[in-house]
ZAKOL-42000 format. One record per residue: residue in three letters; y, z, x of N, C-alpha, C, O in turn; residue number from 1. Coordinates in nm, 4 decimals. Layout:
# residues N
ALA,Y,Z,X,Y,Z,X,Y,Z,X,Y,Z,X,NUM
...
END
This chain:
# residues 116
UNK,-0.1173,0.0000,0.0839,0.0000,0.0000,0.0000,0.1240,0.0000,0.0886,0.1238,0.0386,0.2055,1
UNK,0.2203,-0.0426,0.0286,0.3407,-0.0487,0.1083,0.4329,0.0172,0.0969,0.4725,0.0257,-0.0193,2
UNK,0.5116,0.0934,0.2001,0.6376,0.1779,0.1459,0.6785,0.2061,0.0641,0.6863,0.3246,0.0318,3
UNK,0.7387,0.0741,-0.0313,0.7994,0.0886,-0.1437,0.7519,0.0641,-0.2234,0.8140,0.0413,-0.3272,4
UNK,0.6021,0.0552,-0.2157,0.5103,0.1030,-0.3575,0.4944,0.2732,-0.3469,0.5359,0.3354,-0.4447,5
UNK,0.4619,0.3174,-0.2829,0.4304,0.4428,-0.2239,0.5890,0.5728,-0.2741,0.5867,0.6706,-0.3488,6
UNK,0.6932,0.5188,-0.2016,0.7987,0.5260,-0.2634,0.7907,0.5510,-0.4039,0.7784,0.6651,-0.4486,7
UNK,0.7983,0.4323,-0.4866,0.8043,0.4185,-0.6095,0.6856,0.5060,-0.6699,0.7085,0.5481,-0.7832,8
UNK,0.5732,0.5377,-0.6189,0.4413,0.6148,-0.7122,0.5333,0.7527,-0.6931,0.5573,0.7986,-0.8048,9
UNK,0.5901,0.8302,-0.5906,0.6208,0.9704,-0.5696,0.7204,0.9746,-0.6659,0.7221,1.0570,-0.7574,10
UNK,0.8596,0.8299,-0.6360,0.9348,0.9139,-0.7556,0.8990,0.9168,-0.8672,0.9343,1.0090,-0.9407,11
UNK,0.8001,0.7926,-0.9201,0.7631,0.8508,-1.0920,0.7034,1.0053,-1.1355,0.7202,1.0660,-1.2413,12
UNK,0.6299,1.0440,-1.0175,0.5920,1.1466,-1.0308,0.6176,1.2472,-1.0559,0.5845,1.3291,-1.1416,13
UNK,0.7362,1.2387,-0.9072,0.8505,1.3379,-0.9685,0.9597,1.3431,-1.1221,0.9947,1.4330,-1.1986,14
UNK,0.9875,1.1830,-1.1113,1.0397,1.2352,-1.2827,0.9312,1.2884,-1.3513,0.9749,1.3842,-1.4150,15
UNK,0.8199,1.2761,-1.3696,0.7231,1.2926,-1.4704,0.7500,1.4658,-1.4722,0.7894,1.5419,-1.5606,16
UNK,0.7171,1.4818,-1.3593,0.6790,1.6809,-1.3360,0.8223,1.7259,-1.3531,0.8247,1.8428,-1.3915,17
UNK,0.9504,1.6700,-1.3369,1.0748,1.7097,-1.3538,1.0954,1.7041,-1.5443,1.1588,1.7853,-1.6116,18
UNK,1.0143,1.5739,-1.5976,1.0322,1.5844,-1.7428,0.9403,1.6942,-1.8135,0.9818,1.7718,-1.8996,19
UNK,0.8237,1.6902,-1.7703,0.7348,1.8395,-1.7899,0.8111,1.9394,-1.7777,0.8520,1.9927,-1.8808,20
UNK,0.8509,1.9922,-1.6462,0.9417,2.1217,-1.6085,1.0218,2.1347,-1.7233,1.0279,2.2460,-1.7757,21
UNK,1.1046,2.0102,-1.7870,1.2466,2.0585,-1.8486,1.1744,2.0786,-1.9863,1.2239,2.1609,-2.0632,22
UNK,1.0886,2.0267,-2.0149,0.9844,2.0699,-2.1838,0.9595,2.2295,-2.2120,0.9799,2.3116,-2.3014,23
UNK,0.8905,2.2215,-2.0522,0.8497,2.3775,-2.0564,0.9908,2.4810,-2.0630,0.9953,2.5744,-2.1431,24
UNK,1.0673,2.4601,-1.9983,1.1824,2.4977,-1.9988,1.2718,2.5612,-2.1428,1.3251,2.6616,-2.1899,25
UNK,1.2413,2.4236,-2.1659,1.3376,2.4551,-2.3545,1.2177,2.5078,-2.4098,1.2382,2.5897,-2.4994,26
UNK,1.0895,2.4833,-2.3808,0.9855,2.5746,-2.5145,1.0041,2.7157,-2.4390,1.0352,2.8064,-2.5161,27
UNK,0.9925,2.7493,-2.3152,0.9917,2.8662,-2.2374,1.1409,2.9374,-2.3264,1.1202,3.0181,-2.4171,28
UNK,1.2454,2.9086,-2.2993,1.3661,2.9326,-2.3910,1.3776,2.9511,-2.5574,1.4575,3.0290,-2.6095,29
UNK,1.3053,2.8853,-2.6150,1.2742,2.9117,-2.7469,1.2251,3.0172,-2.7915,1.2781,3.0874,-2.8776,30
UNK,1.0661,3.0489,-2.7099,1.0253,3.1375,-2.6920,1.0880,3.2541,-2.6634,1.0441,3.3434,-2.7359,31
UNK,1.1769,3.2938,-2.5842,1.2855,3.4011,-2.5591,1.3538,3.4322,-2.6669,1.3618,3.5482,-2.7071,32
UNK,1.4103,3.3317,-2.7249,1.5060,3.3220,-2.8431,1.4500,3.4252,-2.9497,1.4803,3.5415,-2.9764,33
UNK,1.3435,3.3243,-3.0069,1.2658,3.3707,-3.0807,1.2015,3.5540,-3.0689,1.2018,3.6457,-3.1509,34
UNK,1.1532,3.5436,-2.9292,1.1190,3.7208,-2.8808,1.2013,3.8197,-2.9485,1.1735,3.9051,-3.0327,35
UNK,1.3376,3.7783,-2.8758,1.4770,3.8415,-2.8808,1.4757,3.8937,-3.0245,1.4954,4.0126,-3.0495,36
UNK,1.4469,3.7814,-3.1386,1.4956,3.7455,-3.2417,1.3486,3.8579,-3.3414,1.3560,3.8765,-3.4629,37
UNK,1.2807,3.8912,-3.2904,1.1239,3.9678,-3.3543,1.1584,4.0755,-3.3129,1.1120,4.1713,-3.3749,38
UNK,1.2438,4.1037,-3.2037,1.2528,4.2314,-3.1467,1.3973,4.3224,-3.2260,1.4179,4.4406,-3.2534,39
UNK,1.4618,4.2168,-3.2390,1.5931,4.2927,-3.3211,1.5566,4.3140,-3.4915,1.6257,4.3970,-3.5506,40
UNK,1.4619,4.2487,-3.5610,1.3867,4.2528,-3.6675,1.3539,4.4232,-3.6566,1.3994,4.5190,-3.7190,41
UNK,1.2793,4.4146,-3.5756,1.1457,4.5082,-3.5505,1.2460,4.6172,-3.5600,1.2339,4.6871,-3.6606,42
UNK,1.3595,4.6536,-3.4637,1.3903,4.7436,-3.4403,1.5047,4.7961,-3.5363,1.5628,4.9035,-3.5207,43
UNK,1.5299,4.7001,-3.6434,1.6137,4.7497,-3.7619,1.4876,4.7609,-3.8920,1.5203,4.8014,-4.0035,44
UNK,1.3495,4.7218,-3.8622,1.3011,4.7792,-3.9342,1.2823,4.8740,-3.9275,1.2965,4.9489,-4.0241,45
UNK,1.2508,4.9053,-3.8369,1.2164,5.0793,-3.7568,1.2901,5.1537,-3.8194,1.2449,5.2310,-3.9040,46
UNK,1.4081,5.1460,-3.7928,1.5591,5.2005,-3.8307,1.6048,5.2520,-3.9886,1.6802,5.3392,-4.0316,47
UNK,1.5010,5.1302,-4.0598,1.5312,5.1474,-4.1889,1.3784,5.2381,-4.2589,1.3592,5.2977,-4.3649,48
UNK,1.3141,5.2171,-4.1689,1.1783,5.3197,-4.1972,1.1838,5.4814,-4.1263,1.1435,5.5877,-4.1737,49
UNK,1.2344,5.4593,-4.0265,1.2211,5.6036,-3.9770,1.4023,5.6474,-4.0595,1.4077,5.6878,-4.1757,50
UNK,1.4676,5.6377,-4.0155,1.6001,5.6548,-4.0760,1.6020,5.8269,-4.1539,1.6281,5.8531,-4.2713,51
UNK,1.5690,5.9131,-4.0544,1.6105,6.0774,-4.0121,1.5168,6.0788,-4.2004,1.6029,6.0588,-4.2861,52
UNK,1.4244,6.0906,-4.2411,1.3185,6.1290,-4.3423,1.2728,6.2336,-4.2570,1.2461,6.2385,-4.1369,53
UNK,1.2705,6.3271,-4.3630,1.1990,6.4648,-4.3305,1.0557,6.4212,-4.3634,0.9818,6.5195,-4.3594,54
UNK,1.0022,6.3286,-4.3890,0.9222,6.3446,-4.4761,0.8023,6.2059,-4.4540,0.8993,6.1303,-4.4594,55
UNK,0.7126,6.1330,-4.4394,0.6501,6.0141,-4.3925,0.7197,5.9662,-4.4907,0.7578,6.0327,-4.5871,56
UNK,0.7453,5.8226,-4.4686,0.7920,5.7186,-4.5408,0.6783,5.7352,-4.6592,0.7002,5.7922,-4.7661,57
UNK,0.5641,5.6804,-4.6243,0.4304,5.6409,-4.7213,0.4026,5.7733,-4.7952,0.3469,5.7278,-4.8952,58
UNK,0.4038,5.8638,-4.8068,0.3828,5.9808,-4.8321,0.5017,5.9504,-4.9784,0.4626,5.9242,-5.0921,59
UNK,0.6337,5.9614,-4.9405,0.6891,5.9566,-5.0375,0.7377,5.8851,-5.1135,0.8178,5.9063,-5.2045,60
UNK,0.6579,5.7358,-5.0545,0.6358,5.6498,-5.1693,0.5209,5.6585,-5.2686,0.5026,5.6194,-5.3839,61
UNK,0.4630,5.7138,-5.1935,0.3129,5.7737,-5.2406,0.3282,5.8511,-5.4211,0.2942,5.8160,-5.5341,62
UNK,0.3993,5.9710,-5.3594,0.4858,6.0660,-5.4557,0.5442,6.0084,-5.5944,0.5168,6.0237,-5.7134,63
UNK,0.6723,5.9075,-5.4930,0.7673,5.8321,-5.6424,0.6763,5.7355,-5.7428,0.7146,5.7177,-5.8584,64
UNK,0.5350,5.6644,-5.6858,0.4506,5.5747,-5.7026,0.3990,5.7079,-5.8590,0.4289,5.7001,-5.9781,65
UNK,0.3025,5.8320,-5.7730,0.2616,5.9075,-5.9113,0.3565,5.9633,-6.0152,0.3099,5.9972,-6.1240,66
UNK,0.5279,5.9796,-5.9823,0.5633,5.9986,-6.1063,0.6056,5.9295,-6.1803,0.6500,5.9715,-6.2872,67
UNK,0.6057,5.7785,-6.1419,0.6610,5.6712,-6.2282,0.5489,5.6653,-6.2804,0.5726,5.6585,-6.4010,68
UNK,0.3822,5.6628,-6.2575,0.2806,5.6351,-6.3347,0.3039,5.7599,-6.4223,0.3114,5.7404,-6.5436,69
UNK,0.3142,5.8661,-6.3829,0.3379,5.9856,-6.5096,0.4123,5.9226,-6.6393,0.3829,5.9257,-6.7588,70
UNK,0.4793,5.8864,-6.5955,0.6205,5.8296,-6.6866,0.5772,5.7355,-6.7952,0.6026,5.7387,-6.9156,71
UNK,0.4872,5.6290,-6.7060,0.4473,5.5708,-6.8004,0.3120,5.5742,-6.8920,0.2848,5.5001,-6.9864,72
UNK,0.2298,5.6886,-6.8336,0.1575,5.7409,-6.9054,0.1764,5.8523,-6.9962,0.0846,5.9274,-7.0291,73
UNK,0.3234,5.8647,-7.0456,0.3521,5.9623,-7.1274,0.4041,5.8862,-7.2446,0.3947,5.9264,-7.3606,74
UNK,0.4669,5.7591,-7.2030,0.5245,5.6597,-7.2911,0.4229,5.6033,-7.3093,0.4504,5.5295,-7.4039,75
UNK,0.2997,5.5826,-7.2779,0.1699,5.5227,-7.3814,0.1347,5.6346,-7.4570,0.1056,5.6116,-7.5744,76
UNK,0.1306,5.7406,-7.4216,0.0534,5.8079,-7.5333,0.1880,5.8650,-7.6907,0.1719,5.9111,-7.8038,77
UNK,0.2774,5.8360,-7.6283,0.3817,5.8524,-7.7261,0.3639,5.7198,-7.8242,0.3745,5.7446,-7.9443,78
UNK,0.3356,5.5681,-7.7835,0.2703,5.4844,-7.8422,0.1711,5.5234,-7.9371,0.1793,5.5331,-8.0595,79
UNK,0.0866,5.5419,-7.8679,-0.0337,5.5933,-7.9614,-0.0061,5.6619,-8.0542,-0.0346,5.6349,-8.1709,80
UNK,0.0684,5.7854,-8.0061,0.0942,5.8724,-8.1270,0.1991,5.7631,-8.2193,0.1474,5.7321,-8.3267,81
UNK,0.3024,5.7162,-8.2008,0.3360,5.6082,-8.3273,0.2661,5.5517,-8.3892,0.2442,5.5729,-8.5085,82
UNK,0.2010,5.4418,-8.2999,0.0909,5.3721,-8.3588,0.0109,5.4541,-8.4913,-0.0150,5.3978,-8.5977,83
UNK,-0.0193,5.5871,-8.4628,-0.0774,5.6566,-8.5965,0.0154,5.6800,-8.6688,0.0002,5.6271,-8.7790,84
UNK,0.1076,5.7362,-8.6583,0.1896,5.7238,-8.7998,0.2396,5.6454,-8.8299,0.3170,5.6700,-8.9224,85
UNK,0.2368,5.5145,-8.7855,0.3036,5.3666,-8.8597,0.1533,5.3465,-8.9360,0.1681,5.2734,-9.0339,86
UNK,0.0432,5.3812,-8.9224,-0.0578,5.3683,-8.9603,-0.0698,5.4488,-9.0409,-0.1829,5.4298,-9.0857,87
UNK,-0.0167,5.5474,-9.1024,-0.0693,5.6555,-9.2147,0.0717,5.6389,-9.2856,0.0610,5.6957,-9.3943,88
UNK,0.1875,5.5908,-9.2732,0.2560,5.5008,-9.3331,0.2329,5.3953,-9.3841,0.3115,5.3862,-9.4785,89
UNK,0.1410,5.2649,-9.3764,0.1171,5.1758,-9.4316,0.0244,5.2100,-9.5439,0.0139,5.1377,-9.6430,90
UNK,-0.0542,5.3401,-9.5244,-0.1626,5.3868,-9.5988,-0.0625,5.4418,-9.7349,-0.0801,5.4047,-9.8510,91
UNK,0.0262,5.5216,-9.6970,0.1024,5.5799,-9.8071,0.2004,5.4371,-9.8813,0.2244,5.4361,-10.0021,92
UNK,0.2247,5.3797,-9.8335,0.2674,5.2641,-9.8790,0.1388,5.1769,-9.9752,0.1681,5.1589,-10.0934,93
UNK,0.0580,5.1460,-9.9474,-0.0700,5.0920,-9.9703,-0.0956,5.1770,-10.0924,-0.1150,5.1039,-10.1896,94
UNK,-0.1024,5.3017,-10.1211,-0.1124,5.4370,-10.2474,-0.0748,5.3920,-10.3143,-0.1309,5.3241,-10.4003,95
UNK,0.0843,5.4224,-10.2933,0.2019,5.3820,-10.3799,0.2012,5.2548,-10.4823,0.2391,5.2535,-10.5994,96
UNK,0.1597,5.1731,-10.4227,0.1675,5.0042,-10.4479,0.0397,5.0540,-10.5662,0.0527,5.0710,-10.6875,97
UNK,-0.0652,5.0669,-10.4934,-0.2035,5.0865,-10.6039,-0.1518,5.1546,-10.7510,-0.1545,5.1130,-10.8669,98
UNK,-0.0974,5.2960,-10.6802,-0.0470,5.3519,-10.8097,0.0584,5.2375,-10.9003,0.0431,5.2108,-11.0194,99
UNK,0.1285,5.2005,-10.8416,0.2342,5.1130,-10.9101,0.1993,5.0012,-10.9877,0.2612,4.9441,-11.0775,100
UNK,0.0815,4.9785,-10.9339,-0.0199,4.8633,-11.0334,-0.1009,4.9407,-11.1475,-0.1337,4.8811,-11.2501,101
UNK,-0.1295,5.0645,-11.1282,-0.2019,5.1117,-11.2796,-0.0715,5.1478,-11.3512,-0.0449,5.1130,-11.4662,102
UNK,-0.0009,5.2138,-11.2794,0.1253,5.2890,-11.4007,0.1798,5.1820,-11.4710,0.2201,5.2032,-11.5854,103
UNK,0.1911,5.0305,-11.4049,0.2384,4.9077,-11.4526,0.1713,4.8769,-11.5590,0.2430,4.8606,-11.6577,104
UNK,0.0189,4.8579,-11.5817,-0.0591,4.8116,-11.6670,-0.0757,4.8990,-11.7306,-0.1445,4.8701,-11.8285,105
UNK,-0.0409,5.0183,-11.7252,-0.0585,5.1629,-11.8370,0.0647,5.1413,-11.9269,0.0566,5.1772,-12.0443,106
UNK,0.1529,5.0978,-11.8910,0.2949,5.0771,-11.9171,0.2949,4.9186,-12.0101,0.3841,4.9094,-12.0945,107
UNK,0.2168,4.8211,-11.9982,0.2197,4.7247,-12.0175,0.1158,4.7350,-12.1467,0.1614,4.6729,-12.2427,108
UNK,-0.0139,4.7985,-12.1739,-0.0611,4.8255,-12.2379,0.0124,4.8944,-12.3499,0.0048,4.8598,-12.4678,109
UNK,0.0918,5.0053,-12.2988,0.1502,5.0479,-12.4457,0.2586,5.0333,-12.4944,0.3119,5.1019,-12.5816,110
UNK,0.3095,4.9159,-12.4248,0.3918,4.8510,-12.5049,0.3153,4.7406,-12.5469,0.3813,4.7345,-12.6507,111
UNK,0.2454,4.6596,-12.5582,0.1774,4.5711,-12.6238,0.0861,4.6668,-12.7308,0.0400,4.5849,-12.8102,112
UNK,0.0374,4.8056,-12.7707,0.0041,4.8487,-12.8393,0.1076,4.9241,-12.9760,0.0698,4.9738,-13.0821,113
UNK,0.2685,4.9045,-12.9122,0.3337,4.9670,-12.9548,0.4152,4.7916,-13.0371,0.5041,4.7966,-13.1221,114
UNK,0.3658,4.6814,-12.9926,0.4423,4.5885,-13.0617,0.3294,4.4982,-13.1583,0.3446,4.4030,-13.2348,115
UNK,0.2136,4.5748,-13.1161,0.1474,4.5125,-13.2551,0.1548,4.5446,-13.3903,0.0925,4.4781,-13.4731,116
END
């Protein structure tokens, strides 16, 4: 081979490993970015989890978790209990109506006995 083939193979080479280098470079940099960017996350989560609690975080979500279920297991059974007296209401309603159909035809009878 001749000089300036020889020549010419090194510098492609070198651009090649100089265009590699600068790839790695900006992904190497991204990567940082990004680090930087998980690490300031992390450490305002921290911040917003530990944040001077006397008390474990989970613990007293734990807590607020069983008295909201209290809460709403007091408002079902307050349901229920409606639910029965809208139900022994329809029953007294349901009476009423029955009665209101004999007293009607008791009523209807003697006036048709009273206009014959």
């Amino acid at each position: 081979m001749s000089d300036a083939v020889l020549i010419a193979c090194i510098t492609g080479v070198q651009a090649i490993t100089l265009g590699v280098l600068g790839l790695l470079a900006k992904r190497i940099g991204t990567v940082r970015r990004e680090t930087t960017a998980v690490r300031r996350d992390t450490a305002a989560t921290r911040e917003q989890v530990v944040n001077h609690h006397t008390t474990n975080f989970r613990e007293e979500n734990d807590s607020r978790h069983a008295e909201t279920r209290g809460w709403f297991d007091e408002l079902r059974d307050g349901f229920r209990q409606l639910r029965g007296d809208i139900g022994g209401l329809r029953a007294d309603v349901r009476g009423l109506r029955v009665d209101h159909s004999a007293l009607t035809r008791r009523v209807d009878s003697i006036q048709q006995k009273g206009t014959q």
